[in-house]
C-alpha positions as a Markdown table, in Angstrom:
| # | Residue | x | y | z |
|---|---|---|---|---|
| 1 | Unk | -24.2 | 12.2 | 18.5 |
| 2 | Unk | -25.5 | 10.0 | 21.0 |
| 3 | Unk | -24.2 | 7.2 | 23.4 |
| 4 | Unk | -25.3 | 4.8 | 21.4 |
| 5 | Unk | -23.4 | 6.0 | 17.9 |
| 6 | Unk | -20.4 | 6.6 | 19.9 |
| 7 | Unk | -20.8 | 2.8 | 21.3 |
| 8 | Unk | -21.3 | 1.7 | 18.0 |
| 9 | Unk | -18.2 | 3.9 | 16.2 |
| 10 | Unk | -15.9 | 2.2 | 18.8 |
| 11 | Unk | -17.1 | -1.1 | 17.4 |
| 12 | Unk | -16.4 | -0.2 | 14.0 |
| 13 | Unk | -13.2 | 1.4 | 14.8 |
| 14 | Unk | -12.3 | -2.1 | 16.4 |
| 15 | Unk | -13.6 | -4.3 | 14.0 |
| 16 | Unk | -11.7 | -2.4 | 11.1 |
| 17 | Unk | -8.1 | -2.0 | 13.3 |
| 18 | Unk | -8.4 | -5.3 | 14.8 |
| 19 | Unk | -8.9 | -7.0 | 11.1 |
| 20 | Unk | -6.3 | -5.0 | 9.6 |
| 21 | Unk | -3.6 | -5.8 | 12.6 |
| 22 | Unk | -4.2 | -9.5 | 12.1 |
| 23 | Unk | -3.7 | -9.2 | 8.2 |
| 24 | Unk | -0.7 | -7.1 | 9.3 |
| 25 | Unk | 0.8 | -9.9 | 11.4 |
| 26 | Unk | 0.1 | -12.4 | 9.0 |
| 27 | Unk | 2.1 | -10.3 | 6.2 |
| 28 | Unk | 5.2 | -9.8 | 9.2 |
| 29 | Unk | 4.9 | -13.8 | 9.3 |
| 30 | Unk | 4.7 | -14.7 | 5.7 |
| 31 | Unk | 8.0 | -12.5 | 5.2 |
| 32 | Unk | 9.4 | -13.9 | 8.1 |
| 33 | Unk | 9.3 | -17.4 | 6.3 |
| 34 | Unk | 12.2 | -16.3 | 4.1 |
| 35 | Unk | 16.3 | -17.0 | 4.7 |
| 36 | Unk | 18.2 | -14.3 | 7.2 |
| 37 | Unk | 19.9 | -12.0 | 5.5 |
| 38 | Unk | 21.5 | -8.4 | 7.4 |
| 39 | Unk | 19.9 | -5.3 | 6.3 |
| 40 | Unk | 20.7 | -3.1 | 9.6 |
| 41 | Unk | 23.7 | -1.8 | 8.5 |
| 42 | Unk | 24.6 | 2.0 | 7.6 |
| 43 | Unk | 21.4 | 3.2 | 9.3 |
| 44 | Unk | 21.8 | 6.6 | 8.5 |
| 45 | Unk | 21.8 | 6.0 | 4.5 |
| 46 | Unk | 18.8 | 3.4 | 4.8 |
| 47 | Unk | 16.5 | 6.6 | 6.8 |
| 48 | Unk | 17.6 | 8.5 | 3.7 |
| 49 | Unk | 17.1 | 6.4 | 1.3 |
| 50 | Unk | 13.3 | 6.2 | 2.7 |
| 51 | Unk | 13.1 | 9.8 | 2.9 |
| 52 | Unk | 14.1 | 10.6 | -0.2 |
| 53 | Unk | 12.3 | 7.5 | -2.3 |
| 54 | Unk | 9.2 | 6.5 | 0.1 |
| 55 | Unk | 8.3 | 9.6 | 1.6 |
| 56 | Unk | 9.7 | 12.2 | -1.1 |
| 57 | Unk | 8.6 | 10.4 | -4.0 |
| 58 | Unk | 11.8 | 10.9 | -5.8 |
| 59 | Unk | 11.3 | 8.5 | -8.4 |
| 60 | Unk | 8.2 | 9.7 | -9.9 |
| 61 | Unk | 9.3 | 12.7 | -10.9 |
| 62 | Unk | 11.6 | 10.9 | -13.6 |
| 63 | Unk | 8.4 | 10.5 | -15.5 |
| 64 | Unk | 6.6 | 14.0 | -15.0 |
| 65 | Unk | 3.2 | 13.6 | -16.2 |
| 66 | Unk | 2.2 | 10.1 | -14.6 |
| 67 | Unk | 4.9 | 11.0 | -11.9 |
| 68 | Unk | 3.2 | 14.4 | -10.8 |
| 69 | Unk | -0.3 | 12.4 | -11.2 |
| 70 | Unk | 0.6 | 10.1 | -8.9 |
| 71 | Unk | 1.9 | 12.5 | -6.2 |
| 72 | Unk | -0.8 | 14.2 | -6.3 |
| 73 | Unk | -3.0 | 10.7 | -5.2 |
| 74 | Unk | 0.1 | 10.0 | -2.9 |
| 75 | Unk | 0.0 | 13.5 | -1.0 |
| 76 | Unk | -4.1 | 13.6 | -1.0 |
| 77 | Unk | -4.3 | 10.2 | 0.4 |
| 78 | Unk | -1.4 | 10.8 | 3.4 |
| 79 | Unk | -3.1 | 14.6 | 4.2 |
| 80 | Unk | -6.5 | 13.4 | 4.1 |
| 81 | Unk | -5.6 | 11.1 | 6.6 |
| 82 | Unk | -4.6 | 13.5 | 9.1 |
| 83 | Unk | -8.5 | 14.7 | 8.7 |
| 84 | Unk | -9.3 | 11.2 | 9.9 |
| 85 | Unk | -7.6 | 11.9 | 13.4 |
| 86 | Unk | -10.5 | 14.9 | 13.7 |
| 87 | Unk | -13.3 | 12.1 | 12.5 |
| 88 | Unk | -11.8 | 9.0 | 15.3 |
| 89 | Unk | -12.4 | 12.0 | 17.7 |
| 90 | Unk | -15.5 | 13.4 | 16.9 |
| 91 | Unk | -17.0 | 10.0 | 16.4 |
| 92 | Unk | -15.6 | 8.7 | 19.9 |
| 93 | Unk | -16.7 | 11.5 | 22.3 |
| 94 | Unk | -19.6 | 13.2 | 20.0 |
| 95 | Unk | -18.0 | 16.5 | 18.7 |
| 96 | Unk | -17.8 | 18.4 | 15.5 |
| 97 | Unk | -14.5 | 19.6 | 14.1 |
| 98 | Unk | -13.1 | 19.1 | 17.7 |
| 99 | Unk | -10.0 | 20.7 | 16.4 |
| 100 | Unk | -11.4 | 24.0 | 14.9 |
| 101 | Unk | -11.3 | 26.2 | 18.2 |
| 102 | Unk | -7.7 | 25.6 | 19.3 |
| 103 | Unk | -6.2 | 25.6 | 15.1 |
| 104 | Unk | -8.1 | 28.8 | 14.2 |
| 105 | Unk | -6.5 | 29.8 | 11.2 |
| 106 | Unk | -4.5 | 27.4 | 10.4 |
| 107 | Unk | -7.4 | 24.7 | 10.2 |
| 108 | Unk | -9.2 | 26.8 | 7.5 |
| 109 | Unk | -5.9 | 26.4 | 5.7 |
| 110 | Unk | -5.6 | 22.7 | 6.4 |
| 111 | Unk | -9.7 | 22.3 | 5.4 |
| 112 | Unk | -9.3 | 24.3 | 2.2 |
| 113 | Unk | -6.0 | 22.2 | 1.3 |
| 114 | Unk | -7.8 | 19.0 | 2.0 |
| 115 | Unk | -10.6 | 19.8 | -0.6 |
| 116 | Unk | -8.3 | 21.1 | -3.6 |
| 117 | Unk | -6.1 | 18.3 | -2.7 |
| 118 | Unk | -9.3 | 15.7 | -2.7 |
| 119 | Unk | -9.9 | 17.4 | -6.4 |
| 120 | Unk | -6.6 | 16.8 | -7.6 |
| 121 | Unk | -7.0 | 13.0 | -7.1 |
| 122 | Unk | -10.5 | 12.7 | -8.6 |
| 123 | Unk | -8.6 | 14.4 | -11.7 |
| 124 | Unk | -5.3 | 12.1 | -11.3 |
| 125 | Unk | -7.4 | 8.8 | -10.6 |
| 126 | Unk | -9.4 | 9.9 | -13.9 |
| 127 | Unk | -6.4 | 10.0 | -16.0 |
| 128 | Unk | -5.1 | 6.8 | -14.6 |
| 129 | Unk | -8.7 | 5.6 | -15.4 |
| 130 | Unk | -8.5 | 6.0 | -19.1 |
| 131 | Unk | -4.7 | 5.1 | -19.2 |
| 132 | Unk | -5.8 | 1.2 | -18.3 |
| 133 | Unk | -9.4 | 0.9 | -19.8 |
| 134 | Unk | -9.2 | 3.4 | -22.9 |
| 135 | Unk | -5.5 | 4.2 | -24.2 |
| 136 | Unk | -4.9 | 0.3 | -23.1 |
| 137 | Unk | -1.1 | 1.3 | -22.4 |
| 138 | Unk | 0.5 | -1.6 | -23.6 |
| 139 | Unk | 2.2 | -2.7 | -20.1 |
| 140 | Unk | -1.5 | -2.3 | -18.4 |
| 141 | Unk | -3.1 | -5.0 | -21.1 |
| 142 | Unk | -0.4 | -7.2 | -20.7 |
| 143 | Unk | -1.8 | -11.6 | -20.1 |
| 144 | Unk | 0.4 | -10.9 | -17.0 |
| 145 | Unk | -2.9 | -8.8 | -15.6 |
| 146 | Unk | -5.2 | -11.1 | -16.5 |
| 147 | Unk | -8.4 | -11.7 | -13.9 |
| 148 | Unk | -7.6 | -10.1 | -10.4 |
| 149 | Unk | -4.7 | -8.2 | -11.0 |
| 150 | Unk | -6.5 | -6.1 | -13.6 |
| 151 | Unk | -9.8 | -5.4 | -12.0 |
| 152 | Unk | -7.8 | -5.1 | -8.6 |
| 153 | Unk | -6.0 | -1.9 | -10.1 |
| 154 | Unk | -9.6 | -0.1 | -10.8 |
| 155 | Unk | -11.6 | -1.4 | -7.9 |
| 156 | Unk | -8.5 | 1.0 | -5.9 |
| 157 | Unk | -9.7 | 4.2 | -8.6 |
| 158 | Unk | -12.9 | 3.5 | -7.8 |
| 159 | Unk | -13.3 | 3.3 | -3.7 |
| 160 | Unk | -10.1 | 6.6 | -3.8 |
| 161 | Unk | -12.7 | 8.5 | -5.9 |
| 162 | Unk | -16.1 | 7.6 | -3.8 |
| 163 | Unk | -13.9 | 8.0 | -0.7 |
| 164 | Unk | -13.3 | 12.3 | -2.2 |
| 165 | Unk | -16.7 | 12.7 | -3.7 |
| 166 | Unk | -17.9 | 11.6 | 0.3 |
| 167 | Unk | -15.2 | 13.7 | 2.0 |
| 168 | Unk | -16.9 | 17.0 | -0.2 |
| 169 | Unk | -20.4 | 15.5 | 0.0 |
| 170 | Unk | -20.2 | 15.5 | 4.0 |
| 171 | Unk | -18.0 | 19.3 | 3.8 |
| 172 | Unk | -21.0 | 20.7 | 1.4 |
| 173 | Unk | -23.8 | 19.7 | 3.7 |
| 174 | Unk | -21.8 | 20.9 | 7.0 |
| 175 | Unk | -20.7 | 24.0 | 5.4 |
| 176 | Unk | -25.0 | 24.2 | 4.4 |
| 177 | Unk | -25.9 | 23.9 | 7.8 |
| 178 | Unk | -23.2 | 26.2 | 9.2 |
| 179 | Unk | -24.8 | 29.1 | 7.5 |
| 180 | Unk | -28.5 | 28.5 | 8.8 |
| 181 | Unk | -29.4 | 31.6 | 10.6 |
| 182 | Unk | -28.7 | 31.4 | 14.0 |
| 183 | Unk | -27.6 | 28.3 | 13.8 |
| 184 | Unk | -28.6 | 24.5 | 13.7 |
| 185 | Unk | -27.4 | 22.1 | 16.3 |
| 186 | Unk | -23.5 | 21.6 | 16.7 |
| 187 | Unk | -22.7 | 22.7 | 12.8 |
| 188 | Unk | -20.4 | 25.8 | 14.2 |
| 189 | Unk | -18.7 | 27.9 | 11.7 |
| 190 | Unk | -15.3 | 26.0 | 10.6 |
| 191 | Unk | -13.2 | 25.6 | 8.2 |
| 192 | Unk | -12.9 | 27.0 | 4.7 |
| 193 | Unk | -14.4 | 25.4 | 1.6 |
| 194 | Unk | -13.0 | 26.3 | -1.5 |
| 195 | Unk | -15.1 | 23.6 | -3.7 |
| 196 | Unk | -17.8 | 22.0 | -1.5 |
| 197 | Unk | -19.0 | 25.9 | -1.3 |
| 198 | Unk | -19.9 | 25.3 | -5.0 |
| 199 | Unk | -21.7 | 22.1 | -4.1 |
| 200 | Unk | -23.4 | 23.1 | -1.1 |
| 201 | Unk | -26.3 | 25.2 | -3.3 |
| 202 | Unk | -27.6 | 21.8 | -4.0 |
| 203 | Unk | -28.7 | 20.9 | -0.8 |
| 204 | Unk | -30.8 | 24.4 | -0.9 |
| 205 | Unk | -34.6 | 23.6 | -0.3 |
| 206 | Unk | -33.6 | 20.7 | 1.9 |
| 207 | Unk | -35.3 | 20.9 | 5.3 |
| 208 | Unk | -32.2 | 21.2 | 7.6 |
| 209 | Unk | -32.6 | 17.7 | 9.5 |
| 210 | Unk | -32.8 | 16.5 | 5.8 |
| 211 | Unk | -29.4 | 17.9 | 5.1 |
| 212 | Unk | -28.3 | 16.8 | 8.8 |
| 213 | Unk | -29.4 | 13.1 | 7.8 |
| 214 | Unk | -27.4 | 13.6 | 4.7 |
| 215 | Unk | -24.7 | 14.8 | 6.5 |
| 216 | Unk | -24.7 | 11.3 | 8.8 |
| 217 | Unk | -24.9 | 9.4 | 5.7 |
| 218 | Unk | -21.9 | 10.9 | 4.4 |
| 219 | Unk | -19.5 | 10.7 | 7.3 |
| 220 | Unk | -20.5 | 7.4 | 8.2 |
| 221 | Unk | -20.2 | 6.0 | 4.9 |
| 222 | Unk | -16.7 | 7.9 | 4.6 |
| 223 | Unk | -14.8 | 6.4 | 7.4 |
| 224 | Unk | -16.8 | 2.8 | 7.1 |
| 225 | Unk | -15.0 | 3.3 | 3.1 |
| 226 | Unk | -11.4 | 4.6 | 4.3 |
| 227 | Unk | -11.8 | 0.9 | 6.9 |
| 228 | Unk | -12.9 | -1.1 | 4.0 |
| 229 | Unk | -10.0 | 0.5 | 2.1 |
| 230 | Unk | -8.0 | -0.5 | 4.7 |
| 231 | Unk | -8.5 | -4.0 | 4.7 |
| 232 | Unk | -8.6 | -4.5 | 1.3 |
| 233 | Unk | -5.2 | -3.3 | 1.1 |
| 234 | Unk | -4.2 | -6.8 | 2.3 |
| 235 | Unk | -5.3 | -8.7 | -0.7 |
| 236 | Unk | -4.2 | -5.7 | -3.3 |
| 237 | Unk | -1.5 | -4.6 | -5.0 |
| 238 | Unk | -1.8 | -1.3 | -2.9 |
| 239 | Unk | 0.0 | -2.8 | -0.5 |
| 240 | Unk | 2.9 | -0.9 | -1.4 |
| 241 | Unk | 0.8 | 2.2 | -0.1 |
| 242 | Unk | 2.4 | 0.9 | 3.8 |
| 243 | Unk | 5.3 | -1.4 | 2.7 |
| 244 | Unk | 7.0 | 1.1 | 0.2 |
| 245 | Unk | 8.0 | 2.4 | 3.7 |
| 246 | Unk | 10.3 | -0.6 | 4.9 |
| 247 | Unk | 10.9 | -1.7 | 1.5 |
| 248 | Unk | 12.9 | 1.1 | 1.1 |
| 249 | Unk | 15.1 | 1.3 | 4.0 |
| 250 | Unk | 16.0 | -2.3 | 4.1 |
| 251 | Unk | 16.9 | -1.7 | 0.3 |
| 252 | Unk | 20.1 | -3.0 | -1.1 |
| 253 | Unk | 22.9 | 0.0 | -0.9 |
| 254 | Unk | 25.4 | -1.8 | -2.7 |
| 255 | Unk | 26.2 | -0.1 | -6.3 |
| 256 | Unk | 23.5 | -1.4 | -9.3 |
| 257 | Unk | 25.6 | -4.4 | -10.7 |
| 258 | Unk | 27.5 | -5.7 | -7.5 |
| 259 | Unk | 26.3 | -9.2 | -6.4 |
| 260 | Unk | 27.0 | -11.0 | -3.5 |
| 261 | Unk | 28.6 | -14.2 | -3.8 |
| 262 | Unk | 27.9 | -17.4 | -2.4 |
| 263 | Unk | 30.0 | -18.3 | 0.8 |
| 264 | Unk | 30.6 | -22.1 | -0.1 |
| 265 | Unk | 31.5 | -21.3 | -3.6 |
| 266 | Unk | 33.9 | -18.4 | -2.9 |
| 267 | Unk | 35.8 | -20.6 | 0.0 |
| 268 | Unk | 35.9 | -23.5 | -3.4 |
| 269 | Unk | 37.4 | -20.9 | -5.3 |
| 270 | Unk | 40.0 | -19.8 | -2.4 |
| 271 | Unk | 41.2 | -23.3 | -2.1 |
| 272 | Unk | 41.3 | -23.6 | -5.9 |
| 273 | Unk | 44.0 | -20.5 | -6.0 |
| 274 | Unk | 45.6 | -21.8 | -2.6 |
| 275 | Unk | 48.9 | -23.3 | -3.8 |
| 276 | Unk | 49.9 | -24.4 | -0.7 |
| 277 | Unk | 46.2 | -26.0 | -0.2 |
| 278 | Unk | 45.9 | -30.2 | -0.5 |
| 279 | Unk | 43.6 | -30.7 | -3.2 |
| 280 | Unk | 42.6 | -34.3 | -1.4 |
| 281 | Unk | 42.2 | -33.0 | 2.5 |
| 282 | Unk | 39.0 | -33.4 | 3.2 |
| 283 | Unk | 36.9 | -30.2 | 4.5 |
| 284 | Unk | 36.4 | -29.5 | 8.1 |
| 285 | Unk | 32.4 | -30.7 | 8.7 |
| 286 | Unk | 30.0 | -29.3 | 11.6 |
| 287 | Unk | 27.9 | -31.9 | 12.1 |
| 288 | Unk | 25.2 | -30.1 | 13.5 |
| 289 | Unk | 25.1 | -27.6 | 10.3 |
| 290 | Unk | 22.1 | -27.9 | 8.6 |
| 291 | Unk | 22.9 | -28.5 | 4.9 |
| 292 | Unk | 22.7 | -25.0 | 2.1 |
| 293 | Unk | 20.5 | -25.4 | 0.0 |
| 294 | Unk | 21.8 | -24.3 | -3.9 |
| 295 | Unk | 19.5 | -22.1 | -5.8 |
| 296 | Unk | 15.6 | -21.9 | -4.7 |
| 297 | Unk | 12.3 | -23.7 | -5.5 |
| 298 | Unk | 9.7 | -22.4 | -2.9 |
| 299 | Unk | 9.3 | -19.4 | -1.3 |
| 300 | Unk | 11.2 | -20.2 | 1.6 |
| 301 | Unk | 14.2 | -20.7 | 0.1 |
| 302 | Unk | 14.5 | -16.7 | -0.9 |
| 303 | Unk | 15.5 | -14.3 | 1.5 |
| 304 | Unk | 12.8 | -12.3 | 3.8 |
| 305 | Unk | 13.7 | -9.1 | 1.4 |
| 306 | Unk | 12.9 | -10.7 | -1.5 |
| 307 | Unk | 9.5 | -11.6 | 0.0 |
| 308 | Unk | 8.7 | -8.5 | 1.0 |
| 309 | Unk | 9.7 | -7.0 | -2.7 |
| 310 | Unk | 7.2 | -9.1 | -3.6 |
| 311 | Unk | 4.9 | -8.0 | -1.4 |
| 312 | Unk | 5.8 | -4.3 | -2.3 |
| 313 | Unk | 5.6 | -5.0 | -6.1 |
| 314 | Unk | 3.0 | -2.0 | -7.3 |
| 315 | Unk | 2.8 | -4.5 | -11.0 |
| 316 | Unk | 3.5 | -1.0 | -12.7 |
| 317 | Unk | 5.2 | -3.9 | -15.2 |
| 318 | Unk | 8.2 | -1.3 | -16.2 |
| 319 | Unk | 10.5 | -3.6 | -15.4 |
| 320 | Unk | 8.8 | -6.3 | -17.6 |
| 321 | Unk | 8.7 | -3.8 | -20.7 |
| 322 | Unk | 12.4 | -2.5 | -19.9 |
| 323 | Unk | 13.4 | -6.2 | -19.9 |
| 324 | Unk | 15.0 | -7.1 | -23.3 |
| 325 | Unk | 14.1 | -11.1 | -23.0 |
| 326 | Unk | 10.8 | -10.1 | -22.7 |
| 327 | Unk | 11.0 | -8.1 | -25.6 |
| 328 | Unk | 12.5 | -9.9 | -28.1 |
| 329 | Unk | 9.2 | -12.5 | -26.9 |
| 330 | Unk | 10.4 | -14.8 | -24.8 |
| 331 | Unk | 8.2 | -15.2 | -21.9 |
| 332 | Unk | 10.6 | -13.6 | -18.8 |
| 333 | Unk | 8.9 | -11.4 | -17.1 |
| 334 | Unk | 10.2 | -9.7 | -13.9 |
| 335 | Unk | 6.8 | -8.4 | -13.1 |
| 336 | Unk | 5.2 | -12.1 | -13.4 |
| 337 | Unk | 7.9 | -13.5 | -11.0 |
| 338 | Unk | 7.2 | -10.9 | -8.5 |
| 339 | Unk | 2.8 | -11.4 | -8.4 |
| 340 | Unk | 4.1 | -15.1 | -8.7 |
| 341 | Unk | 6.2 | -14.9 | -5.7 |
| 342 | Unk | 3.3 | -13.4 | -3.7 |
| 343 | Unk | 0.5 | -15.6 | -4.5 |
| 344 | Unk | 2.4 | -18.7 | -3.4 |
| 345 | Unk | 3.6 | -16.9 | -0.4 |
| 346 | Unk | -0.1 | -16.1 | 0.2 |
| 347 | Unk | -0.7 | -19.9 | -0.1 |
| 348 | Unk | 1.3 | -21.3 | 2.0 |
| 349 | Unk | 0.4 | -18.6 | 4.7 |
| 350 | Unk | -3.2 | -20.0 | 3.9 |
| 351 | Unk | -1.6 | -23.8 | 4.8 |
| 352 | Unk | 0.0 | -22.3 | 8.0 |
| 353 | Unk | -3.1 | -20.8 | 9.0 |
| 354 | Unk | -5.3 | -23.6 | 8.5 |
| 355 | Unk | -2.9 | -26.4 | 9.8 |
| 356 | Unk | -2.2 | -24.2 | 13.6 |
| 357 | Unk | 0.7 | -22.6 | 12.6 |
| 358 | Unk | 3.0 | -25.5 | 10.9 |
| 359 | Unk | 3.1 | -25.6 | 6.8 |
| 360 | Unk | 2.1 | -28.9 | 5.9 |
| 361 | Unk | 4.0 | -29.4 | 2.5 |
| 362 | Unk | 1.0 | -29.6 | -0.4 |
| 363 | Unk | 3.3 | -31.0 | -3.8 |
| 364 | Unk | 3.9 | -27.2 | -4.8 |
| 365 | Unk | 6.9 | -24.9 | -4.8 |
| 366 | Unk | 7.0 | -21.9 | -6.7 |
| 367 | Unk | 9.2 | -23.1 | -9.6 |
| 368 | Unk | 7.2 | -25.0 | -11.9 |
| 369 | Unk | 3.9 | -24.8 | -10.6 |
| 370 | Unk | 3.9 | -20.9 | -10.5 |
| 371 | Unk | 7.0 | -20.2 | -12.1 |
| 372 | Unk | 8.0 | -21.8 | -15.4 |
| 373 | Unk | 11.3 | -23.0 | -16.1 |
| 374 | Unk | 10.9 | -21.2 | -19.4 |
């Protein structure tokens, strides 16, 4: 590479990071607009509880096929990833598989994995293809995924598969040019390719700076898809790609079933059972309390967790076809409520941003104009 493409990587690098850490602070904000509530307790179950769910995947497994599937898309996309550290440094200071001489073995073994892993999400992100646009599984055809939310989901199979057919495209033509007789350029011997060595004949009859050209297009177009990616996350469902992360530790760890009550009613009910309590004394008042608020109407009346559910909400729509209101027809749906709860959040971080940082109140709230009473 030369000065100039390392100039101009930098840029991109910058451009892509510095959108995606101000859509980043803009989601911290949004949840931010939600009530207090304490989720820093028992810190040691709450790192598990990540572990085991965010990290481990321990859910998916309940359902093998789609579960397994879904790993496999899971695993490729976080091991891939560490092959993007190589790219950010061979595209800064103008090597090639900067970390091949001091990995020896142990990166052929990391290149091969990369490639059989890329193969198992082009075959997962196929199945999960024809599961939404030709089996039509009922929960995936659902009015609830009407528009955005339905094209959103393949728009994500499409760019994950272009972004593994590039990532073999770009190994095929290096591993092409590796074995040039006494070499060509910088394309050293590295790695192991276990399928791009079956796609590498192709390029045979190239001219070598044709193949090197290729090779360009590839890698540029690879890590200018994985920032668009990125970014896109931000307006996508995917979302729960980075949030499942925090969503799970600041989960709630009391038992399924337990709710909390409300403070104001349980102290009612105290004085209610208090015999030796006057029924006609009036309650001690703070006057500079800011008066509760009973039940919610706009997003800022839930809790920051409950925003960032929302956020997290992958509109997998299991809960909506394990919810028996919604089944016996009425129109409850969990799932709705949730994609409901993040496009008026999204709104009124909209109405923040364009009024410097103060909502100006529009006539909406969540309940009624996203969120039917019915």
């Amino acid at each position: 590479m030369s000065y100039l493409d390392n100039i101009l990587f930098a840029i991109l690098l910058i451009v892509g990071f510095g959108f995606f850490a101000s859509s980043v602070k803009k989601i911290i904000r949004n949840i931010n607009l939600g009530v207090d509530v304490n989720r820093k307790d028992n810190s040691k179950a709450r790192w598990k509880n990540m572990a085991l769910i965010a990290l481990g995947q321990s859910k998916m497994v309940r359902r093998p096929v789609a579960g397994i599937l879904h790993i496999f898309v899971y695993v490729g996309f976080v091991i891939i990833n560490i092959e993007l550290l190589e790219i950010i440094i061979d595209g800064l200071f103008g090597t090639h598989r900067v970390f091949a001489p001091y990995l020896g073995v142990v990166y052929d073994v990391l290149i091969a994995s990369f490639e059989i892993l890329a193969i198992l999400v082009i075959f997962a992100v196929t199945v999960f293809w024809i599961r939404r646009n030709v089996i039509r599984l009922k929960r995936f055809i659902n009015p609830d995924l009407n528009g955005f939310p339905k094209s959103d989901a393949n728009y994500i199979l499409y760019f994950e598969t272009v972004l593994m057919l590039l990532f073999l495209l770009m190994n095929a033509s290096d591993l092409h040019l590796q074995n040039v007789p006494g070499g060509f350029l910088h394309f050293h011997k590295a790695g192991s390719f276990p399928v791009s060595q079956f796609i590498a004949p192709m390029f045979n009859g190239m001219s070598n700076e044709l193949v090197a050209l290729l090779f360009e297009v590839f890698w540029w177009v690879h890590i200018a898809g994985i920032l668009v990616f990125m970014n896109y996350l931000y307006f996508s469902k995917h979302l729960h790609i980075l949030l499942a992360f925090p969503n799970t530790y600041f989960a709630n760890l009391n038992p399924e079933g337990q709710f909390d009550n409300l403070e104001s009613v349980t102290k009612e009910v105290k004085l209610m059972m208090d015999p030796n309590a006057d029924p006609f004394a009036a309650a001690p008042v703070d006057e500079n309390a800011v008066p509760s608020k009973f039940g919610a109407s706009d997003v800022q009346d839930l809790n920051w967790v409950q925003l960032l559910n929302a956020y997290t909400c992958t509109e997998c729509g299991r809960c909506t076809s394990s919810c028996p209101a919604n089944q016996t027809g009425k129109k409850l749906s969990p799932r709705k409520i949730m994609m409901d709860t993040r496009d008026r959040l999204t709104e009124v971080g909209k109405n923040i941003d364009a009024n410097k940082g103060v909502f100006v109140p529009d006539n909406k709230t969540l309940l009624n104009d996203y969120i039917t009473p019915e």
